[in-house]
C-alpha positions in Angstrom: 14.1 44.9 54.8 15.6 42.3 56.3 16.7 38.7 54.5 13.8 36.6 56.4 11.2 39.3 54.9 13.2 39.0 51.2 10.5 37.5 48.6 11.1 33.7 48.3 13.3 32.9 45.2 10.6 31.2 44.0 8.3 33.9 44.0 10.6 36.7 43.1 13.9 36.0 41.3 17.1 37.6 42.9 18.6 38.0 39.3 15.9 40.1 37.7 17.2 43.4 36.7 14.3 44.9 38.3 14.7 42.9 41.7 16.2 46.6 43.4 13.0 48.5 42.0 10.4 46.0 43.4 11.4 45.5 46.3 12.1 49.3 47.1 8.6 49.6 46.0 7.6 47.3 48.4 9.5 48.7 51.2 8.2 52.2 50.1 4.6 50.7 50.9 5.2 49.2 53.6 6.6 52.4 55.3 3.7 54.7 54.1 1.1 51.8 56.0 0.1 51.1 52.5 -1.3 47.3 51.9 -0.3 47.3 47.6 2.3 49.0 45.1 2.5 49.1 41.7 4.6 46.7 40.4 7.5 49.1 38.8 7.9 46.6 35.7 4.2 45.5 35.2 2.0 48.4 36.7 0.3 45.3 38.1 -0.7 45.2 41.9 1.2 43.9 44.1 0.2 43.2 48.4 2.6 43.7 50.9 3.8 41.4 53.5 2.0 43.4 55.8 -1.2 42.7 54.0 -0.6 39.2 53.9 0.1 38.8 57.7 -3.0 41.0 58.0 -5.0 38.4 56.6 -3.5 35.6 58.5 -2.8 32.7 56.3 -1.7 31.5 53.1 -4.1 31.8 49.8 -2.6 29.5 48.3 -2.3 31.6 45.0 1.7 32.0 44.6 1.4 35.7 46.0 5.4 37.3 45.9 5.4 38.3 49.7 3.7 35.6 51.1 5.3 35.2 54.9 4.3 31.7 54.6 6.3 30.7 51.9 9.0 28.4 52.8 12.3 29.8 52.1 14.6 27.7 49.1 
């Protein structure tokens, strides 16, 4: 995953101690074409990047892989 694709700080802390897991989870999805994962903390779901290009704009509802996020 490259940096630009990298959750916006303010959507997804850096320093969490589960920062590897997520977004290996989300990488994981991603490469199986899969638009969620389980959060690995929370068993919450979470959409991909992918799912939020898919859609083709912002929500507005603080979603961690929002595209449209500007990066901090």
């Amino acid at each position: 995953m490259s940096d630009s694709e990298r959750p916006d700080p303010s959507r997804l802390d850096p320093r969490r101690s589960d920062y590897d897991l997520i977004i290996a989870a989300h990488g994981a999805a991603q490469d199986a074409g899969q638009r969620t994962y389980l959060d690995p903390s929370t068993g919450l779901i979470v959409q991909t990047r992918a799912a939020h290009v898919e859609r083709g704009s912002c929500c507005e509802s603080g979603c961690r892989h929002c595209p449209w996020v500007q990066k901090t």
